[in-house]
Backbone and ligand atoms as CSV (ligand in chain L), in Angstrom:
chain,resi,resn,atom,element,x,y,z
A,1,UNK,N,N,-47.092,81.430,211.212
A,1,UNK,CA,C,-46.760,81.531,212.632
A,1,UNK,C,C,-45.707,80.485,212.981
A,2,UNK,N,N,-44.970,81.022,213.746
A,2,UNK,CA,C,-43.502,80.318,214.149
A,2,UNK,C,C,-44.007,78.829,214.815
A,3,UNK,N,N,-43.614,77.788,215.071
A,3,UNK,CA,C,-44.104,76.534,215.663
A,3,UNK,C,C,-43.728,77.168,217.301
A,4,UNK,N,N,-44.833,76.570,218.049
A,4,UNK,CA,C,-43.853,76.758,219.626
A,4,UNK,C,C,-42.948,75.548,220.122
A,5,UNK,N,N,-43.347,74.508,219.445
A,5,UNK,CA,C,-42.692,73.396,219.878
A,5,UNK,C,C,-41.553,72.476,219.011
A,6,UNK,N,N,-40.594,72.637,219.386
A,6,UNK,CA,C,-39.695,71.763,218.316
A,6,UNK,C,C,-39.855,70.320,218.631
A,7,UNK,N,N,-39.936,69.338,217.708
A,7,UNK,CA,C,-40.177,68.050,217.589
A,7,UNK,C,C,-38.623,67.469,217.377
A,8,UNK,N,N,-38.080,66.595,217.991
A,8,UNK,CA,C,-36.958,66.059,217.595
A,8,UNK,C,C,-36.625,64.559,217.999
A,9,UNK,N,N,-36.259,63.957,216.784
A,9,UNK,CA,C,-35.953,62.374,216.935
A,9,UNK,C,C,-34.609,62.214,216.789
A,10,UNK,N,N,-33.956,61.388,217.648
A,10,UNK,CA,C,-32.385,61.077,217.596
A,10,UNK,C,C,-32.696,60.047,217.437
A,11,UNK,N,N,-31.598,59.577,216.268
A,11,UNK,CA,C,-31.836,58.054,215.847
A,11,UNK,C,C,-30.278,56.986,215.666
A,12,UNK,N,N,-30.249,56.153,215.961
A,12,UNK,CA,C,-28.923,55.655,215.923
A,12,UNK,C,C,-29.519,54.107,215.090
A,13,UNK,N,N,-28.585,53.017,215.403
A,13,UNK,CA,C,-28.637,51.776,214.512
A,13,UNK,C,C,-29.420,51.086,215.448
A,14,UNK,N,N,-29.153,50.753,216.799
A,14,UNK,CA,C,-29.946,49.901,217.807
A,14,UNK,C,C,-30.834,50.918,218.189
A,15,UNK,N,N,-30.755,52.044,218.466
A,15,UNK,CA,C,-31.648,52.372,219.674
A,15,UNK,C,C,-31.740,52.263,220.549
A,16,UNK,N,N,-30.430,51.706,221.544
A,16,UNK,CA,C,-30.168,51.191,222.892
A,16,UNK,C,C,-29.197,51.935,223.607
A,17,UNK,N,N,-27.985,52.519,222.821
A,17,UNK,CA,C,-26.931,52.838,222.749
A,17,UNK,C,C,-26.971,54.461,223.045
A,18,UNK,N,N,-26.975,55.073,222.037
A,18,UNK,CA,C,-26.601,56.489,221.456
A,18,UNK,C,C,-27.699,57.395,221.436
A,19,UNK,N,N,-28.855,56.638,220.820
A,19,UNK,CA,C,-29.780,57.592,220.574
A,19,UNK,C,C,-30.965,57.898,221.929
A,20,UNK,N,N,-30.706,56.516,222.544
A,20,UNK,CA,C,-31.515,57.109,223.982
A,20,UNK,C,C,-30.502,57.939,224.699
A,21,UNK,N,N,-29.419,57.993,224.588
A,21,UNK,CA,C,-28.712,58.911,225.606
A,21,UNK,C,C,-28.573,60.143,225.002
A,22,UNK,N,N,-29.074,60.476,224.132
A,22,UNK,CA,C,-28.906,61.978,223.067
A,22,UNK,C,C,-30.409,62.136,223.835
A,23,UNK,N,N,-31.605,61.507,223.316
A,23,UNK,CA,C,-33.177,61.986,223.826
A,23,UNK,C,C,-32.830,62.487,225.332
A,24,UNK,N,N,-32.363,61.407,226.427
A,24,UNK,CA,C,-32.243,61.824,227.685
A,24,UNK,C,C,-32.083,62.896,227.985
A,25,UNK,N,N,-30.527,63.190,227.305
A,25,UNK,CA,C,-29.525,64.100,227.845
A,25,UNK,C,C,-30.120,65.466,226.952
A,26,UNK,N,N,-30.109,65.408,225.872
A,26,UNK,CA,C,-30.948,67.021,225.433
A,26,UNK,C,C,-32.341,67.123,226.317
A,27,UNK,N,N,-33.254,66.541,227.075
A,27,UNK,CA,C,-34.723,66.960,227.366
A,27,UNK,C,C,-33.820,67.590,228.406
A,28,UNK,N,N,-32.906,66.772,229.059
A,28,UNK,CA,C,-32.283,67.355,230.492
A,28,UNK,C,C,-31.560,68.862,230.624
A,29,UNK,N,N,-30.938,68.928,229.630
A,29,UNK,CA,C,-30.067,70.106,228.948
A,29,UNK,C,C,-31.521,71.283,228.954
A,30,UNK,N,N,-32.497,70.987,228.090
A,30,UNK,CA,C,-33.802,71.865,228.341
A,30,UNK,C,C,-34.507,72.209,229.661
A,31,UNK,N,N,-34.665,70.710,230.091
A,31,UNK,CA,C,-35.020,71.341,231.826
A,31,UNK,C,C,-34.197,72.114,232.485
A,32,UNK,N,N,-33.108,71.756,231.822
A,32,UNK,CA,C,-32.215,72.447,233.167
A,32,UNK,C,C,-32.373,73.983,232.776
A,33,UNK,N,N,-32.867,74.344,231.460
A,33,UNK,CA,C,-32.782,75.700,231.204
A,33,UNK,C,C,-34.232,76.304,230.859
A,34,UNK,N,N,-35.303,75.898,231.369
A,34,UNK,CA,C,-36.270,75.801,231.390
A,34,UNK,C,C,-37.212,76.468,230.765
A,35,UNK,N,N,-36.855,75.203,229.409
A,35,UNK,CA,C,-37.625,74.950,228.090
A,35,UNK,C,C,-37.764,73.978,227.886
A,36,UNK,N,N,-38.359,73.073,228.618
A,36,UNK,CA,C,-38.816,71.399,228.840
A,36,UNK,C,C,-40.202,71.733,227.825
A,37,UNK,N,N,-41.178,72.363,227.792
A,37,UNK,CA,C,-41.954,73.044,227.124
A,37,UNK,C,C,-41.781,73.362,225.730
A,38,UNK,N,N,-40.540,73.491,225.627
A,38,UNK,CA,C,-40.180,73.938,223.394
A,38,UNK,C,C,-40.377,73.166,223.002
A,39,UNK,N,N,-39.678,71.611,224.044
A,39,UNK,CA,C,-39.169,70.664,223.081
A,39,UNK,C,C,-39.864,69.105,223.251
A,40,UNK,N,N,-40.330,68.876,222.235
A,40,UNK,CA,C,-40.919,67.443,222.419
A,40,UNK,C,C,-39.991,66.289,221.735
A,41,UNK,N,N,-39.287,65.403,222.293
A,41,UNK,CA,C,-37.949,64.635,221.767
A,41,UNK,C,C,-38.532,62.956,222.099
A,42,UNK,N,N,-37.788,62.189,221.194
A,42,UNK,CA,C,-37.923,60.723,221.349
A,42,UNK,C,C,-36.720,60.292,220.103
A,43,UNK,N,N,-36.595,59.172,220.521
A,43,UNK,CA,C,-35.676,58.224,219.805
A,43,UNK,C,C,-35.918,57.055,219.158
A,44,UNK,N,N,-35.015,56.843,218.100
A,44,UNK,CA,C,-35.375,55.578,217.270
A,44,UNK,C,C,-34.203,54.931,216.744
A,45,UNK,N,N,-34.190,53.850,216.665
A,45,UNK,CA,C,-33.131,52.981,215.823
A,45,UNK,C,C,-33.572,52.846,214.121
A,46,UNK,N,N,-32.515,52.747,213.199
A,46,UNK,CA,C,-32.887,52.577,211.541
A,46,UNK,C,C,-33.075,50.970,211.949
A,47,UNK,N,N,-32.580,50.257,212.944
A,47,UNK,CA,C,-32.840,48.735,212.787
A,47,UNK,C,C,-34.197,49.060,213.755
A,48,UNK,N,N,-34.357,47.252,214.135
A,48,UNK,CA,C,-35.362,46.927,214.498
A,48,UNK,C,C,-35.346,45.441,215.597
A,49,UNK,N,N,-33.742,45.340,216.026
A,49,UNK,CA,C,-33.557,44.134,216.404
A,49,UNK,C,C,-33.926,44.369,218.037
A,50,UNK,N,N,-33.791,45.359,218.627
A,50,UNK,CA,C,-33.818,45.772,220.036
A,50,UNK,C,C,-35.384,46.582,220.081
A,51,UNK,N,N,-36.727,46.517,219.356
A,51,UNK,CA,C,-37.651,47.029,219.561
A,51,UNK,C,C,-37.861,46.520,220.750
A,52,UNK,N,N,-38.856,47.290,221.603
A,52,UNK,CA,C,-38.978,46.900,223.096
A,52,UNK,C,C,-38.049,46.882,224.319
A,53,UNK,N,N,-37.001,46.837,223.773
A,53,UNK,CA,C,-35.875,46.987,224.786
A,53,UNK,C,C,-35.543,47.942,225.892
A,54,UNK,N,N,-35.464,48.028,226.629
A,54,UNK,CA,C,-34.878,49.257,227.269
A,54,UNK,C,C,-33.555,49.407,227.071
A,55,UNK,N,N,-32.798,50.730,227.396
A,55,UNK,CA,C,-31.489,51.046,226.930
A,55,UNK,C,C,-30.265,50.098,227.254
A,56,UNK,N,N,-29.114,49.916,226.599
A,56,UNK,CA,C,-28.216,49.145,227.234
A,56,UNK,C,C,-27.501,49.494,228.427
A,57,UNK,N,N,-27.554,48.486,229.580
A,57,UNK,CA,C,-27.512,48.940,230.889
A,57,UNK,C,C,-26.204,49.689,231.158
A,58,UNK,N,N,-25.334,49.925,230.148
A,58,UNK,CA,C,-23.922,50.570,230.264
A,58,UNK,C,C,-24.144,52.496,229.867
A,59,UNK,N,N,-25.665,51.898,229.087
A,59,UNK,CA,C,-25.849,53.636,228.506
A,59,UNK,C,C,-26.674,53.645,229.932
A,60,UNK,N,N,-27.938,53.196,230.645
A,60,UNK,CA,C,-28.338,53.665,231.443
A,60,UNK,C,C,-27.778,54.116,232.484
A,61,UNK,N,N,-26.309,53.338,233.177
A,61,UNK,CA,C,-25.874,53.292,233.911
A,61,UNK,C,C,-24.420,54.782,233.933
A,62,UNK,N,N,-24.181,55.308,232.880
A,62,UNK,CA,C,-23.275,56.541,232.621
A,62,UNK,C,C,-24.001,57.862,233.097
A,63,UNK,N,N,-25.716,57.202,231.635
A,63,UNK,CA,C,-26.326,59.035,232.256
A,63,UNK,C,C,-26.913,58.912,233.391
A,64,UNK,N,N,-27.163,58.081,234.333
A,64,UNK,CA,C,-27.305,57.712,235.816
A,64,UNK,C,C,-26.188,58.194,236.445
A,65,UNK,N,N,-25.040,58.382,236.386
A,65,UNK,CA,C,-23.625,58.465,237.012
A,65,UNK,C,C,-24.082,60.370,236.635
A,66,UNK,N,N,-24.272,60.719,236.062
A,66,UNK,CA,C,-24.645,62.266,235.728
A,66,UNK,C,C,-25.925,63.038,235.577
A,67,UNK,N,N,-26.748,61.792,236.662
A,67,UNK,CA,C,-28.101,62.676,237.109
A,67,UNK,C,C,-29.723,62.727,236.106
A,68,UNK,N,N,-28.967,62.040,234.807
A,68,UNK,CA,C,-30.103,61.497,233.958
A,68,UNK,C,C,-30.466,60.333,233.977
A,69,UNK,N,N,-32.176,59.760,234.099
A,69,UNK,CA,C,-32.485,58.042,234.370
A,69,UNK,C,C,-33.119,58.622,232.668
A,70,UNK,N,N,-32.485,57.234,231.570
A,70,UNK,CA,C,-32.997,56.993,230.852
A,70,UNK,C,C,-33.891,55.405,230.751
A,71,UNK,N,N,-33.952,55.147,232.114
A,71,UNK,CA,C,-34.332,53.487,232.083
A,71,UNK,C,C,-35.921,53.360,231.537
A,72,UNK,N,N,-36.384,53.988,231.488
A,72,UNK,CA,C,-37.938,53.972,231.440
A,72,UNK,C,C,-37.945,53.762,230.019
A,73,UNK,N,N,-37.390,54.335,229.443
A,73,UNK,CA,C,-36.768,54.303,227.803
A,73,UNK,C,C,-37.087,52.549,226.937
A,74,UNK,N,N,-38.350,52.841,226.228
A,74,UNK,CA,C,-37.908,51.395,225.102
A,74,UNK,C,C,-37.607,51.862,223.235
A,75,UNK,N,N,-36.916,50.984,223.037
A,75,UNK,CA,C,-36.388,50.910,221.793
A,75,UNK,C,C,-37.729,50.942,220.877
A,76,UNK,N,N,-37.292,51.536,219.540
A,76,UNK,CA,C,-37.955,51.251,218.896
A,76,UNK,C,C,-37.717,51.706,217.393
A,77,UNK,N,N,-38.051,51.048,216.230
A,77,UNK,CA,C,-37.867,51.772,214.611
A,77,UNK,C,C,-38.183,52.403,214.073
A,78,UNK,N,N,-36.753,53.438,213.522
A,78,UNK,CA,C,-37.724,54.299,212.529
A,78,UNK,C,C,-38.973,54.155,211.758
A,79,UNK,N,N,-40.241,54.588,211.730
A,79,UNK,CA,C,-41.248,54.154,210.715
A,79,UNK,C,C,-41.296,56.165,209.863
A,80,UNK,N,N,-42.372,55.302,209.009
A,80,UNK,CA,C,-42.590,56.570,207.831
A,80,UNK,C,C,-43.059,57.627,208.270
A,81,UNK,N,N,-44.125,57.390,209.453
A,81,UNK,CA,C,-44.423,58.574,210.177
A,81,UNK,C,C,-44.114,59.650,210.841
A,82,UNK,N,N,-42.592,58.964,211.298
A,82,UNK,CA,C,-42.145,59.781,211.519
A,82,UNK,C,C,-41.185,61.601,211.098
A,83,UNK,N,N,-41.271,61.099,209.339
A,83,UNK,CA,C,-40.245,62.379,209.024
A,83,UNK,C,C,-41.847,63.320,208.610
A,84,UNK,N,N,-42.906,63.093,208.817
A,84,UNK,CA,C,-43.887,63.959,209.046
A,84,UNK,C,C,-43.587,64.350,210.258
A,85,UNK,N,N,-44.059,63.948,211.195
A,85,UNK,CA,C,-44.466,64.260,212.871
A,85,UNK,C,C,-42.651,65.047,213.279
A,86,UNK,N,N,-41.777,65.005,212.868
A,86,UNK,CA,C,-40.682,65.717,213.416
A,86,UNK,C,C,-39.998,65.959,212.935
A,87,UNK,N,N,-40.159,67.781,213.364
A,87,UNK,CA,C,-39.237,68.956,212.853
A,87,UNK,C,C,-37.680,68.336,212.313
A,88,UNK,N,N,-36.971,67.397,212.939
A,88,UNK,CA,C,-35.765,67.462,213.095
A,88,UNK,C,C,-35.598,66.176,213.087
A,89,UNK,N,N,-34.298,65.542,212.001
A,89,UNK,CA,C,-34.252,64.062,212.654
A,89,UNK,C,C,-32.676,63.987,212.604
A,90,UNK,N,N,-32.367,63.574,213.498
A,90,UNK,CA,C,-30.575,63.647,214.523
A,90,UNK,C,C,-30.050,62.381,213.827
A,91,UNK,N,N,-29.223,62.087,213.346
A,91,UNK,CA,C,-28.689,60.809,213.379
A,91,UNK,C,C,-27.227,60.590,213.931
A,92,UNK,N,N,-27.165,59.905,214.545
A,92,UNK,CA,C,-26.019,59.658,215.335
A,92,UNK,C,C,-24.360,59.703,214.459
A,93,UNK,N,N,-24.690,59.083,214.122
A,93,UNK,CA,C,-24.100,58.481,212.317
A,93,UNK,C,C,-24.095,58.931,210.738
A,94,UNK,N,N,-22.780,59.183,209.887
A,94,UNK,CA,C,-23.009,59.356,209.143
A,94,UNK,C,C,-23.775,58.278,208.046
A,95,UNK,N,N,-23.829,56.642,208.537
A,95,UNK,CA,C,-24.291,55.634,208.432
A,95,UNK,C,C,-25.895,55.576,208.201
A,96,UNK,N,N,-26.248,56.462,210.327
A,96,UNK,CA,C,-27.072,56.527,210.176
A,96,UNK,C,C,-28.515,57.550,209.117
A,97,UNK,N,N,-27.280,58.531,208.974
A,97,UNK,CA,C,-28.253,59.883,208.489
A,97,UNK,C,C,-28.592,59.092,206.725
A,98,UNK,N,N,-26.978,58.714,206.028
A,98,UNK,CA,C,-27.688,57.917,204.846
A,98,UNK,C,C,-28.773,57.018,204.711
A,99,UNK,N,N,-29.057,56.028,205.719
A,99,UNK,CA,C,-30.132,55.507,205.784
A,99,UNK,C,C,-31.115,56.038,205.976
A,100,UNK,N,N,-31.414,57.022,206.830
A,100,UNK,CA,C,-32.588,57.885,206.767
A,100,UNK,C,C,-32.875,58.467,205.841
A,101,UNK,N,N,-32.190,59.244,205.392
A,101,UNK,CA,C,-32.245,59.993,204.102
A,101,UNK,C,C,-32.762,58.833,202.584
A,102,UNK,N,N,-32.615,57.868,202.881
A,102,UNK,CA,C,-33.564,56.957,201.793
A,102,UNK,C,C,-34.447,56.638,202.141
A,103,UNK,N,N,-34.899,56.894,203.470
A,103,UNK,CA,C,-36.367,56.767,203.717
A,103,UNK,C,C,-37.277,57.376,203.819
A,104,UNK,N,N,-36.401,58.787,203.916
A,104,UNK,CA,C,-37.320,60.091,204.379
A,104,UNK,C,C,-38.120,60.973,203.266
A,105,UNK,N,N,-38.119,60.166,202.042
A,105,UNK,CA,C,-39.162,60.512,201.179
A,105,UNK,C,C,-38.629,62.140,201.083
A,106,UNK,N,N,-39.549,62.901,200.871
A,106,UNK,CA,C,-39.350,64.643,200.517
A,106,UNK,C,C,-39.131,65.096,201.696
A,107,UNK,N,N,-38.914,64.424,202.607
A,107,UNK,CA,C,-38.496,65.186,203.780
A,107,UNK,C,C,-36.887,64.523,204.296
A,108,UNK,N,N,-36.213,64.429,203.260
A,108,UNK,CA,C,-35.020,64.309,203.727
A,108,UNK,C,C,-34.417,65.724,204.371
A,109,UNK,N,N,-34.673,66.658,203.918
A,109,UNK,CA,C,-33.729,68.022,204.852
A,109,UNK,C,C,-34.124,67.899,205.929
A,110,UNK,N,N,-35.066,67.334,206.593
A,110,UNK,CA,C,-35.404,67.590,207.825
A,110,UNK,C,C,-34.585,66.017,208.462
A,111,UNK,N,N,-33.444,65.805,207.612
A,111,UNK,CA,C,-32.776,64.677,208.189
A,111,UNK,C,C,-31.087,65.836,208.688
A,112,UNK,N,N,-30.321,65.352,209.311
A,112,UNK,CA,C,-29.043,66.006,209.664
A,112,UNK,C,C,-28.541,65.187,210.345
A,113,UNK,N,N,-26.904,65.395,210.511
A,113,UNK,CA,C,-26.303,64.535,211.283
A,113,UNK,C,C,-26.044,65.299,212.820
A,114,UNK,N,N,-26.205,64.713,213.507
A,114,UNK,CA,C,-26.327,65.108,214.719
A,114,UNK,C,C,-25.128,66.434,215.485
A,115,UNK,N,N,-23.637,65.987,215.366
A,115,UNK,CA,C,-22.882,67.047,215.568
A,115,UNK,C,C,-22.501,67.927,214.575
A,116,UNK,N,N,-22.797,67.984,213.094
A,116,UNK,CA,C,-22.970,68.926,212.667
A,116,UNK,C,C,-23.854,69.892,213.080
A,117,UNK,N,N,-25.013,69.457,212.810
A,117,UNK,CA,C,-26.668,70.191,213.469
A,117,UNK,C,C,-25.703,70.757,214.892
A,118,UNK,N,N,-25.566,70.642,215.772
A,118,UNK,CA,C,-25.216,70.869,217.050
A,118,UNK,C,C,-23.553,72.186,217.077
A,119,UNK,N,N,-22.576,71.324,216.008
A,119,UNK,CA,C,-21.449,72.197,216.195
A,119,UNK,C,C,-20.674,72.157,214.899
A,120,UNK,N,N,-21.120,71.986,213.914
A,120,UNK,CA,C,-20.765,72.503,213.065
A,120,UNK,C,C,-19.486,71.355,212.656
A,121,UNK,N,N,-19.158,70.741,213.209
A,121,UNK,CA,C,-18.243,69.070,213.603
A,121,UNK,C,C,-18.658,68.161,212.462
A,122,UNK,N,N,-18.601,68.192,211.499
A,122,UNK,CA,C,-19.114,66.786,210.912
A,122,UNK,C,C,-18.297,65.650,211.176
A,123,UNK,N,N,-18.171,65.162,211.963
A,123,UNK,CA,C,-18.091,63.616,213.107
A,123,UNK,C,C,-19.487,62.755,213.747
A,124,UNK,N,N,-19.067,61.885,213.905
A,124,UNK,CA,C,-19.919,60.821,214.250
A,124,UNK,C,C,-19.898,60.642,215.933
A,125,UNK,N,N,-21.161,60.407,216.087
A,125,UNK,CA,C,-20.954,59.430,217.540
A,125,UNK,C,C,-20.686,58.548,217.563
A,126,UNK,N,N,-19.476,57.580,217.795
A,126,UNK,CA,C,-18.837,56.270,217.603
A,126,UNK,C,C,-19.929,55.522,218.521
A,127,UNK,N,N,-20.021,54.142,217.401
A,127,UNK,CA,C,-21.150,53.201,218.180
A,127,UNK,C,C,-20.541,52.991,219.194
A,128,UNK,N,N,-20.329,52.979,220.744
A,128,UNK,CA,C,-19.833,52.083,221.655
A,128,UNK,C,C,-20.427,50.759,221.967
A,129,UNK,N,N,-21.352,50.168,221.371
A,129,UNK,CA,C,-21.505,48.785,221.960
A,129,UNK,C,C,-20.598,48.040,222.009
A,130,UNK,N,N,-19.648,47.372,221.176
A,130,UNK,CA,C,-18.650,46.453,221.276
A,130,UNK,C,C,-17.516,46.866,221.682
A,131,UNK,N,N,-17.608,47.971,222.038
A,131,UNK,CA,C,-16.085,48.807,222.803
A,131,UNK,C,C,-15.658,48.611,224.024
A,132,UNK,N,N,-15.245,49.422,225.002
A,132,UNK,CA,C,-14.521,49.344,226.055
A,132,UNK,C,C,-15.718,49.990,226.791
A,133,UNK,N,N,-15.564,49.721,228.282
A,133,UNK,CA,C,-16.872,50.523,228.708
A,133,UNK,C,C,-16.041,51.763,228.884
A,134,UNK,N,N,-15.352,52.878,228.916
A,134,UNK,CA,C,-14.627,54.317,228.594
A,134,UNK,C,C,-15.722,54.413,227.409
A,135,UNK,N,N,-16.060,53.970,226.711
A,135,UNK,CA,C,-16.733,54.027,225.582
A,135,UNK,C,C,-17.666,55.334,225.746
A,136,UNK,N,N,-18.562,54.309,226.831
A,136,UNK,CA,C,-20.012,54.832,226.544
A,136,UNK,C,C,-19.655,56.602,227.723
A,137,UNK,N,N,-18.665,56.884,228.464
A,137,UNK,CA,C,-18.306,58.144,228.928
A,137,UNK,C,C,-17.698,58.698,227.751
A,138,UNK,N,N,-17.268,58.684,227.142
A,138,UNK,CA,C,-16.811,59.298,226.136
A,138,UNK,C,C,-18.057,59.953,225.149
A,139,UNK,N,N,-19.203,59.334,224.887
A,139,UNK,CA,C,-20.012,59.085,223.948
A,139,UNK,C,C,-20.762,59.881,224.892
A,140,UNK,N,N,-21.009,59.867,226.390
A,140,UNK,CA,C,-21.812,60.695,227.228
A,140,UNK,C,C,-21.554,62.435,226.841
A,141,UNK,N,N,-20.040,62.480,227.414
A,141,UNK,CA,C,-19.808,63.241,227.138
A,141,UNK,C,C,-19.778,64.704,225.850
A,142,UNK,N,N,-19.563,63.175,224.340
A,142,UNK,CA,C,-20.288,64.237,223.715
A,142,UNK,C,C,-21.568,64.685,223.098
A,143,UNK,N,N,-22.388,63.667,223.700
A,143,UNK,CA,C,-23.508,64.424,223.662
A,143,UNK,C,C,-23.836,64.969,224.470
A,144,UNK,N,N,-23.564,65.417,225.896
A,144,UNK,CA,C,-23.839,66.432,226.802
A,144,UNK,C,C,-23.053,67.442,226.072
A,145,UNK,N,N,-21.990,67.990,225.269
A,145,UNK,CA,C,-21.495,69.041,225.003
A,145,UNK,C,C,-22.067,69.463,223.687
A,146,UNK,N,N,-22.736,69.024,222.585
A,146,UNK,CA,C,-23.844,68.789,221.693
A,146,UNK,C,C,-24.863,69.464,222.068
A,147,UNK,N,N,-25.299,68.533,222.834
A,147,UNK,CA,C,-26.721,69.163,223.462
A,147,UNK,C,C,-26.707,70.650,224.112
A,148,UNK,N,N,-25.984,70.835,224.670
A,148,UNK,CA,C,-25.821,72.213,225.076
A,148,UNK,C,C,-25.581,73.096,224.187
A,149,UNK,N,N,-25.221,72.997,222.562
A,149,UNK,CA,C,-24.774,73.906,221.877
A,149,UNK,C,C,-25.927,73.886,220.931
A,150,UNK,N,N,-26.895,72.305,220.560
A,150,UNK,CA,C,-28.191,72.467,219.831
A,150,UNK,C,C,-28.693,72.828,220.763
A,151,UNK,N,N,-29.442,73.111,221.372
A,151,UNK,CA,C,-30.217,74.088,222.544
A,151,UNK,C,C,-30.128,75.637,222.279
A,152,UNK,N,N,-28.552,75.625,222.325
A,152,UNK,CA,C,-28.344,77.478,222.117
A,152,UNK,C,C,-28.847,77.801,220.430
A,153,UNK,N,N,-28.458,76.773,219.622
A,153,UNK,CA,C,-28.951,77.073,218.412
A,153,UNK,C,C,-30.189,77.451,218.195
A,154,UNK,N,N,-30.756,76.263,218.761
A,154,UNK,CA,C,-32.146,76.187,217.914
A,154,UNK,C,C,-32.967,77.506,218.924
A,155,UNK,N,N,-32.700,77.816,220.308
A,155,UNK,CA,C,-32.956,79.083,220.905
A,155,UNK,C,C,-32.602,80.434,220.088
A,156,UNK,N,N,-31.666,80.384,219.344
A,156,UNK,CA,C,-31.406,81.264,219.001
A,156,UNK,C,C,-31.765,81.681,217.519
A,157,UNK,N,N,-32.698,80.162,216.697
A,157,UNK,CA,C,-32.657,80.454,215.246
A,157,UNK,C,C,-32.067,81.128,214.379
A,158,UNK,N,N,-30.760,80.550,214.646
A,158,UNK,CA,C,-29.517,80.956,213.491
A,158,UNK,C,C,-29.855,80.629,212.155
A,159,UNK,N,N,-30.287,79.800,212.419
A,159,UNK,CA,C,-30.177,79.263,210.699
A,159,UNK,C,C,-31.738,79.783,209.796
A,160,UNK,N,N,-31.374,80.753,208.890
A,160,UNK,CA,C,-32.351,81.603,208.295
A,160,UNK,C,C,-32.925,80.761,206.918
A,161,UNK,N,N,-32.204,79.481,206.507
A,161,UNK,CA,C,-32.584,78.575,205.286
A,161,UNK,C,C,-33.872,77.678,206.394
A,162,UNK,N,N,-33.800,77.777,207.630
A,162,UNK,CA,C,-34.847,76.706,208.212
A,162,UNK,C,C,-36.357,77.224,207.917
A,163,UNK,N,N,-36.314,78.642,207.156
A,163,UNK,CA,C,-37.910,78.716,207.164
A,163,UNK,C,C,-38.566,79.564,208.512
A,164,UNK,N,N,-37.686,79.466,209.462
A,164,UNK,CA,C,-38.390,79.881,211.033
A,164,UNK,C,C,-38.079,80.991,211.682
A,165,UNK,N,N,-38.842,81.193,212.195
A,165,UNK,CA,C,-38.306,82.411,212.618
A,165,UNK,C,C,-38.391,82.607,214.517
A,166,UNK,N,N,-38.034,83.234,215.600
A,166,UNK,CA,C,-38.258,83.187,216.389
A,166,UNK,C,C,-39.509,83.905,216.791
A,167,UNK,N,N,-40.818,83.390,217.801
A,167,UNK,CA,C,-41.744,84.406,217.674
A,167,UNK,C,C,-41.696,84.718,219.690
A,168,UNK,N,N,-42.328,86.069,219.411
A,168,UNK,CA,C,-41.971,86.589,220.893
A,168,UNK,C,C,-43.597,86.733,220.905
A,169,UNK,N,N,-44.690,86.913,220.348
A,169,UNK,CA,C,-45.901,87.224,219.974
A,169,UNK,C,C,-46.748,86.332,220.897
L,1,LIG,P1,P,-26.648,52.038,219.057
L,1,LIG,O1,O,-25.638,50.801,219.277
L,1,LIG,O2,O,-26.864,52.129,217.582
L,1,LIG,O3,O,-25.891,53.198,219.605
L,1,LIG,O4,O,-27.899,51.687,219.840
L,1,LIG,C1,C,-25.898,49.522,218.788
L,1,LIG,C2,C,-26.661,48.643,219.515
L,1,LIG,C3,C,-26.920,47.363,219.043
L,1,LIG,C4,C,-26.376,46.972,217.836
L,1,LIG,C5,C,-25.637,47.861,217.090
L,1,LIG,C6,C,-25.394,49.128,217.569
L,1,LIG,N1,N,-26.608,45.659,217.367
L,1,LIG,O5,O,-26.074,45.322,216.303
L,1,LIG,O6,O,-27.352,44.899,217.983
């Protein structure tokens, strides 16, 4: 039987940056199309220096400027449990997805890089922390245009190597 719920972790290097504004902005992308219900999402950093943190106030303050509060949001590290517990793991980074992928034990396929998974793009989400603040709009931006295209995907179960199938049942 088909899963009803997709599980998905976006993961970047801090966890402050990128990967809370990917969790935000895809749950939002779902509400807005109302399948808040498919999808159960959270975020993680491969580090561990910002555990506890809430997002960096330049990421809170963009998807705030576009109707998403990620402030409630704390940081936190990849652990082992996680490439059990979720379908899907996003990495921001081609940086990041290699690091996962040495951690993810037999469940590395269920690792991907984030705009591939999404558009077929193999590109990165550029870290913006030490950048310009244009940065983190830029970085908004493409994960709001991401998110809208993993949404149509995974709605649409294109991909016939995932094992899944869509169930209407
Ligand atoms: P993120 O950005 O991976 O998008 O959260 C970073 C945040 C903090 C650091 C690096 C990247 N840092 O080195 O502290």
């Amino acid at each position: 039987m088909a899963k009803d719920v997709q599980n998905i972790l976006f993961v970047c290097l801090g966890n402050i940056c990128r990967s809370p504004l990917a969790e935000g902005v895809f749950a939002a992308v779902a509400a807005e199309r109302g399948l808040a219900d498919r999808y159960s999402v959270d975020s993680a950093g491969t580090g561990g220096w910002h555990a506890g943190d809430p997002p960096d106030p330049r990421s809170i303050a963009v998807a705030l400027r576009h109707g998403v509060d990620i402030s409630g949001q704390r940081a936190r590290q990849v652990r082992a449990a996680d490439f059990e517990a979720y379908d899907l793991i996003l990495g921001m980074d081609r940086a990041n997805v290699a690091d996962l992928r040495r951690l993810a034990g037999g469940n590395a396929d269920k690792v991907q890089l984030f705009m591939q998974a999404a558009t077929d793009a193999s590109c990165d989400v550029p870290d913006p922390y030490y950048g310009q603040a244009d940065g983190f709009e830029k970085v908004y931006r493409m994960i709001r245009e991401a998110s809208e295209t993993l949404v149509d995907r995974l709605e649409a179960r294109i991909s016939p190597s995932s094992g899944q199938t869509s169930s209407t049942t």
